[in-house]
C-alpha positions in Angstrom: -19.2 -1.3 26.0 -17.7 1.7 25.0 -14.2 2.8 23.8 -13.0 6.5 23.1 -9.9 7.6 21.6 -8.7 10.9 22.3 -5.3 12.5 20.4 -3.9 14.8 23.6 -4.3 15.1 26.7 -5.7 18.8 26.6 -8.8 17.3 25.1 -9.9 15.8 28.4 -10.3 17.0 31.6 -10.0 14.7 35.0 -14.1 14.5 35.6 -13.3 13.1 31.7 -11.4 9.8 32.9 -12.2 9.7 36.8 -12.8 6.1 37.4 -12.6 5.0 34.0 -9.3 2.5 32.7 -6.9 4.8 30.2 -4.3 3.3 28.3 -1.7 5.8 27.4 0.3 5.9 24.3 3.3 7.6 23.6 5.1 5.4 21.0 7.4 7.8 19.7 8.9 7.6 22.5 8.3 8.2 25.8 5.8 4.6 26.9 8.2 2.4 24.5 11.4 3.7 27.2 8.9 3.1 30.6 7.7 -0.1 28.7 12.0 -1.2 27.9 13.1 0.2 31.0 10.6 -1.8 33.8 11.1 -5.1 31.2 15.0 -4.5 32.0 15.0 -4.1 35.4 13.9 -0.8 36.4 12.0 -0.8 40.0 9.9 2.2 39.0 9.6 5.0 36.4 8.0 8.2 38.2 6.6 10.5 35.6 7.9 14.9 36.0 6.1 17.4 34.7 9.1 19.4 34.3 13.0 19.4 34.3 12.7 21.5 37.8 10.2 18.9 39.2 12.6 15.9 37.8 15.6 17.1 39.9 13.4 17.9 42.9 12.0 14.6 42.9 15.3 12.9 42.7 16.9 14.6 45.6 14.5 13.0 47.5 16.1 9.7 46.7 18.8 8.2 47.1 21.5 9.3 44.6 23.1 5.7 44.2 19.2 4.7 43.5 17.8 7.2 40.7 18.5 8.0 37.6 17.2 11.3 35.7 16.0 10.5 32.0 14.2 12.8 29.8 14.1 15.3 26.5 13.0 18.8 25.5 12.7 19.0 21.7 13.8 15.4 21.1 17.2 15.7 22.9 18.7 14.5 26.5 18.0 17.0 29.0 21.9 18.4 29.7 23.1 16.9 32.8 20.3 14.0 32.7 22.1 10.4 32.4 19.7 9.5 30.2 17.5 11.1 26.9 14.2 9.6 25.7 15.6 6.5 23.5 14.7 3.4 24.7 18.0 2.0 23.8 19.4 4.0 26.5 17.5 2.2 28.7 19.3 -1.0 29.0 20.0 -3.2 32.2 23.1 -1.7 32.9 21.6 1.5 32.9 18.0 0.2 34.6 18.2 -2.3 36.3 17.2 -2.0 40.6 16.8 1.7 39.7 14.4 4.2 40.1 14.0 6.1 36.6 12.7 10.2 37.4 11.7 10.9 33.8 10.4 14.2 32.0 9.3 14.3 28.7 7.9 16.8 25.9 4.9 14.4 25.2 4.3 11.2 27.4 4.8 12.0 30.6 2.3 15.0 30.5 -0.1 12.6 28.9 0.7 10.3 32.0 -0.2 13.2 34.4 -3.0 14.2 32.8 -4.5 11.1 33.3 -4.3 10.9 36.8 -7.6 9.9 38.7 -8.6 7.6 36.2 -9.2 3.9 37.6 -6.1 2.4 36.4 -3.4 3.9 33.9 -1.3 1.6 31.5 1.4 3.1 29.5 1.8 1.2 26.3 3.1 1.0 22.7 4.3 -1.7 20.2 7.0 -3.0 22.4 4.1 -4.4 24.8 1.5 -4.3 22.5 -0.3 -7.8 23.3 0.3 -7.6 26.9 -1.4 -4.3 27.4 -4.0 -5.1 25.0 -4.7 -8.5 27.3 -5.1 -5.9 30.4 -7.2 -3.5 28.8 -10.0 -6.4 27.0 -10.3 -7.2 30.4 -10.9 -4.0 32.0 -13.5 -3.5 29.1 -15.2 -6.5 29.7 -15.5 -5.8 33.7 -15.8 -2.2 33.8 -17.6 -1.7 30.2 -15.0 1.4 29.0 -11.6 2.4 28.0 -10.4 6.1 26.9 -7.0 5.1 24.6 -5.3 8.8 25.4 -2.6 9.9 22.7 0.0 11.7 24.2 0.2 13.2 20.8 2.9 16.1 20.0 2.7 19.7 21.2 -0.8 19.5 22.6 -1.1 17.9 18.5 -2.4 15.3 16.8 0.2 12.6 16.0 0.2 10.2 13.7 1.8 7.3 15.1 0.1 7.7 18.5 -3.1 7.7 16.7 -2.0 4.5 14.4 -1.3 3.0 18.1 -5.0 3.7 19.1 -6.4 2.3 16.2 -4.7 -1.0 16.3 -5.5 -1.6 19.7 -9.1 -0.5 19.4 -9.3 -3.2 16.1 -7.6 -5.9 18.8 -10.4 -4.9 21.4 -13.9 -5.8 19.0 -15.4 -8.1 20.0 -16.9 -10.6 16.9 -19.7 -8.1 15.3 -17.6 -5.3 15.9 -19.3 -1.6 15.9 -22.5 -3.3 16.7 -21.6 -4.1 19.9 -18.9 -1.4 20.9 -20.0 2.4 21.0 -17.0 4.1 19.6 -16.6 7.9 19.8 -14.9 9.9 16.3 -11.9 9.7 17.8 -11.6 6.3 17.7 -13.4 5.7 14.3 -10.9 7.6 12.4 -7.7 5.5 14.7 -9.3 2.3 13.1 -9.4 3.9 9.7 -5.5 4.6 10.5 -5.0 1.1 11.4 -7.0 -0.3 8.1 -4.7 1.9 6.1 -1.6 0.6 7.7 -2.6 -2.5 8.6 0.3 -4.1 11.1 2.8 -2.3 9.3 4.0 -0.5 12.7 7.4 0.7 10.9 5.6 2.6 8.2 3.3 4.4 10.6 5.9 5.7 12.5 8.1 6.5 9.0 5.3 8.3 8.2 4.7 10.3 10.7 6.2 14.4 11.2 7.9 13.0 14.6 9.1 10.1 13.2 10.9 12.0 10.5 11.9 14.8 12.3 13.5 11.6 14.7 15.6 10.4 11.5 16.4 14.0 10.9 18.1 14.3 14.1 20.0 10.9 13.8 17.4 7.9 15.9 16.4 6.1 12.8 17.2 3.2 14.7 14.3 4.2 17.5 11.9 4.0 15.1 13.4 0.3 14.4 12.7 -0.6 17.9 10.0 1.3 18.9 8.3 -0.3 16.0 9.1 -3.8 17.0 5.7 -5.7 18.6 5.9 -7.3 21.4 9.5 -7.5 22.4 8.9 -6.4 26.4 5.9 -8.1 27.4 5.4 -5.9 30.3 2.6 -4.7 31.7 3.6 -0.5 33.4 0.7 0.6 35.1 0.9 4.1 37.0 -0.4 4.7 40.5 0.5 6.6 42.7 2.8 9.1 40.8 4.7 5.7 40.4 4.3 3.6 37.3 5.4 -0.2 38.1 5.7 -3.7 36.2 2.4 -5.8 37.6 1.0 -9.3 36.4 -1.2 -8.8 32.9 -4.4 -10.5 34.3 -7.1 -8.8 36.0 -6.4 -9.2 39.1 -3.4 -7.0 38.5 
């Protein structure tokens, strides 16, 4: 079995991930909104490379049906109903709608990965439930690429704390022995020794999660730290990323 951790999504290229499972992570903040937003209602979060490709997807829906969410530089996209702070995304705002969403980080991540075998978005919020999915796609299929969406084509900290931990949660009893690992991901599980399951120090830690504070969401890094409160399981296909059963049969 194998497991590779890779820290943006420039480092790969689609013959990289074709067929493989990829779990991407954006936990500052772009898979903790999908992950709060499907959990609350949401039919469907579609992923937009850009703003121009968010509006032209959306006027192919129905305008009582979509709504536009997304950020450039950490802030709501002018004229977009909603920004990138999973707060925003609550039932009254979600729920029975289709979400067109553009971010700086995730959703290029999300993109990037298309062509790989399956595609789960996930982050602390849904940390167990995406961890359930993806031992089981390593156990069938034998690999799993953990893809950072990172920051500015970056490393990010908190992404690559996110990696770690679910890497640690994925050994099997003898650990490196019986998992090849690539240096990506032995230097996420050094993150995670570091940190342990301190999720809210990470993310403190980390330049986004300060520059975050800076521009007044201290209380996403609250909740984007939180484990486990939207067991959901997002998985994209499809340009479409849905809430599916966490079992293998999917």
């Amino acid at each position: 079995m194998r497991i590779d951790v890779v820290y943006a999504p420039n480092a790969v290229t689609p013959a990289d991930l074709a067929g493989r499972t990829v779990v991407v992570v954006d936990v500052l903040r772009a898979t903790t909104s999908i992950a709060v937003a499907l959990a609350n209602g949401a039919k469907a979060v579609l992923p937009a490379a850009s703003t121009d490709e968010a509006l032209r997807i959306a006027q192919n829906l129905e305008r009582d049906a979509v709504v536009l969410a997304g950020e450039r530089k950490s802030v709501r996209i002018e004229g977009f109903a909603l920004g990138n702070s999973p707060a925003e995304f609550s039932p009254e705002a979600v729920s029975g709608k289709t979400i067109v969403m553009t971010t700086s980080n995730g959703t290029q991540a999300l993109i990037a990965a298309q062509g790989a075998r399956e595609i789960i978005a996930g982050a602390a919020v849904n940390f167990s439930t995406v961890a359930q999915r993806a031992r089981a796609a390593l156990e069938q299929h034998g690999d799993l690429v953990i893809l950072c969406a990172g920051g500015d084509k970056q490393f990010a900290l908190e992404d690559a704390f996110a990696a770690g931990r679910l890497t640690k949660v994925l050994l099997p009893e003898g650990g490196l022995r019986r998992v090849t690992v690539n240096d990506g991901a032995v230097a996420a599980l050094e993150l995670a020794r570091h940190y342990g399951e301190r999720w809210a120090r990470a993310l403190r830690a980390s330049a986004h999660g300060r520059e975050l504070v800076e521009l007044g969401f201290r209380s996403d890094l609250e909740m984007c730290a939180a484990q486990d409160t939207h067991p959901v399981l997002p998985l994209y296909a499809d340009r479409r990323i849905t809430a599916h059963r966490a079992s293998n049969e999917g």
